[in-house]
C-alpha positions in Angstrom: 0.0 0.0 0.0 1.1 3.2 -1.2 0.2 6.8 -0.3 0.0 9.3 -2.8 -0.9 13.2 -3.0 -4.7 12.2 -4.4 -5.1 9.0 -2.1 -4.2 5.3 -1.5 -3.8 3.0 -4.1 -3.9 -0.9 -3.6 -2.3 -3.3 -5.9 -3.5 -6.8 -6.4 -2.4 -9.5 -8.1 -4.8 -12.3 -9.2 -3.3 -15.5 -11.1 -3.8 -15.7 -14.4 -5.9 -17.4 -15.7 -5.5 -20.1 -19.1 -7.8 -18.6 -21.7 -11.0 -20.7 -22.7 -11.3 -22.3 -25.9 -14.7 -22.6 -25.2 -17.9 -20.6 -27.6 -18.9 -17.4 -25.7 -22.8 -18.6 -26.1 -24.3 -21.3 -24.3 -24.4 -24.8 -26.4 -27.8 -26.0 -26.3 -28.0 -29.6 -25.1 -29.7 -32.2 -28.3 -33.2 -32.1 -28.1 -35.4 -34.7 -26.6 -37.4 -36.2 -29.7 -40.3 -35.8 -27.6 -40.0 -32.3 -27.7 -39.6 -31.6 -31.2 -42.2 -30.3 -33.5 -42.6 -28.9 -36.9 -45.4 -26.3 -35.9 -45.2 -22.5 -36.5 -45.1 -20.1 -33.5 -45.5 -16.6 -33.4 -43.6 -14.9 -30.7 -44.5 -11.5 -29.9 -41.8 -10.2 -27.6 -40.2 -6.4 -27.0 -37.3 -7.5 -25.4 -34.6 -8.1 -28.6 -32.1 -10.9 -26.6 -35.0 -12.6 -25.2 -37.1 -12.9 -28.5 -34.2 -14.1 -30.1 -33.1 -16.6 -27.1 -36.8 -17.9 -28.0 -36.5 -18.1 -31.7 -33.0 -19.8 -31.4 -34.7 -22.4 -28.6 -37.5 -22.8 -31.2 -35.8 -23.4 -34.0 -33.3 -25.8 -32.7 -36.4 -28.0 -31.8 -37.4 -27.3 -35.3 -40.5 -24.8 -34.7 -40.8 -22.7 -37.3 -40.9 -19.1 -36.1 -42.0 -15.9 -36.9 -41.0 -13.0 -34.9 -43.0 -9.6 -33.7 -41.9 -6.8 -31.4 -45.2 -5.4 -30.4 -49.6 -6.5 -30.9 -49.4 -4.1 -34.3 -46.5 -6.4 -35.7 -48.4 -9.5 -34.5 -52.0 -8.6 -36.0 -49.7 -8.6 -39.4 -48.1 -11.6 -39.1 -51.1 -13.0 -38.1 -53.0 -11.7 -40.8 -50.4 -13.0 -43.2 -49.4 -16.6 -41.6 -52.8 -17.2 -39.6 -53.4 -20.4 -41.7 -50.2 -21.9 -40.7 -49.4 -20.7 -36.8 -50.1 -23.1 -34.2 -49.5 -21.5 -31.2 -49.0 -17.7 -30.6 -46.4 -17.3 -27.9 -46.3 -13.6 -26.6 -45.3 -11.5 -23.3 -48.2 -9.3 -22.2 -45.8 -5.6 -21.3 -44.9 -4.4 -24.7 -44.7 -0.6 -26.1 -48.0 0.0 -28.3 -50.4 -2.6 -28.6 -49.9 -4.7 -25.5 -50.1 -8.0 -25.0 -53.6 -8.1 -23.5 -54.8 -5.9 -26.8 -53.2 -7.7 -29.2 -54.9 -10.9 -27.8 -58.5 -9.2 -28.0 -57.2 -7.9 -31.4 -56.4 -11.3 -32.8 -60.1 -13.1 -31.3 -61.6 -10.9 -34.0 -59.6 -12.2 -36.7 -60.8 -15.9 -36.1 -64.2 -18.0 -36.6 -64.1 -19.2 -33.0 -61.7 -17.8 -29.8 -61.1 -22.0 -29.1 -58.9 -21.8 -32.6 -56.6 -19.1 -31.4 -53.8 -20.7 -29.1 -51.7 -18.5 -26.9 -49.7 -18.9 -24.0 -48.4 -16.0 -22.4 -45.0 -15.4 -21.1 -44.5 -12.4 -18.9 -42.9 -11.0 -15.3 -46.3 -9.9 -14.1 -48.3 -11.4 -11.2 -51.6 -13.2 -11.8 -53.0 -10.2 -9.1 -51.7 -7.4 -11.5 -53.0 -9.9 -14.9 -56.4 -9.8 -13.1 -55.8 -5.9 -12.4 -55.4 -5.5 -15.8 -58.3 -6.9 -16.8 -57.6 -10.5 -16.8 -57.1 -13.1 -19.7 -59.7 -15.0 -21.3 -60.0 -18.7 -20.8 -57.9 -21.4 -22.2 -54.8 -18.9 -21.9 -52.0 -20.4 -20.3 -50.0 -18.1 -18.1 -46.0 -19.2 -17.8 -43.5 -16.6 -15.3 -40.2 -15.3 -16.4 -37.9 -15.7 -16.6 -37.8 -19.1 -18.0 -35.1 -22.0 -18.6 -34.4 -23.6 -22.0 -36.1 -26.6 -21.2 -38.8 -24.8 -19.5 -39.9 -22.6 -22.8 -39.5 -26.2 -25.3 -41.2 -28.2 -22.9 -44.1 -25.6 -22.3 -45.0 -25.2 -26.1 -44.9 -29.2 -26.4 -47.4 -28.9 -23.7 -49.5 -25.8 -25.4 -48.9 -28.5 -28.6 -50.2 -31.3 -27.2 -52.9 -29.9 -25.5 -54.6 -28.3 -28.5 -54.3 -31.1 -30.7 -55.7 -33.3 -28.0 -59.3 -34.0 -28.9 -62.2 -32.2 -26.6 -64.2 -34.3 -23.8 -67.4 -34.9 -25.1 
């Protein structure tokens, strides 16, 4: 330790370390064929890293996905893709149409609400969902953040659920 005019400075030495030869991204682990799929997901998320976290989870379990930032960028994809998206996968705080909008938005644009599958993905409590006005039935509600296996596993689930048939 050393005193100087403008204050103490401290040295310390750390050993170095032997550099990594490992990628700076996570590897993904090989899918479970149980949890693969071919279906098309929309995933309507603000957040750039996370959408893309999902697309690349998604994909990798070969979903085909298309991508939206906001409820306006969904109702267009939707409008364009409705005939082949399975599942609509979306957070519900967004910038300009929300998530809870978007969903309302997209009930119009379909013969019967039970066609439209959506699960949402989102930080907020199911007290401030139902302050908000609530979602309707049949919406699944999943917490972030969420685990790789959490997110594939989940729109298995959605998957398997939907194409399940209906009690009589």
């Amino acid at each position: 330790m050393a005193t100087s005019p403008s204050g103490t400075t401290f040295a310390a030495y750390l050993p170095m370390a032997a550099p990594s030869h490992e990628p700076a991204t996570p590897r993904l682990p090989q899918p479970s064929p149980n949890l693969r799929g071919d279906e098309t997901i929309l995933v309507v998320e603000d957040d750039d890293a996370v959408r893309r976290s999902m697309r690349r989870v998604l994909e990798f379990h070969g979903y085909q996905v298309i991508e939206a930032v906001d409820g306006i960028e969904a109702q267009a994809a939707w409008r364009q893709h409705r005939a082949r998206i399975a599942l609509v996968l979306t957070d519900l705080v967004m910038p300009g149409m929300d998530g809870f909008r978007m969903i309302a938005a997209l009930q119009g644009h379909r013969p019967r609400f039970a066609d439209l599958h959506v699960a949402v993905v989102t930080a907020l409590s199911s007290e401030e969902i139902a302050r908000r006005g609530g979602l309707p039935g049949g919406v699944r509600v999943f917490t972030k953040p969420l685990q790789f296996d959490e997110l594939e596993a989940l729109v298995r689930e959605r998957l398997a659920a939907l194409a399940a048939p209906a009690p009589a």
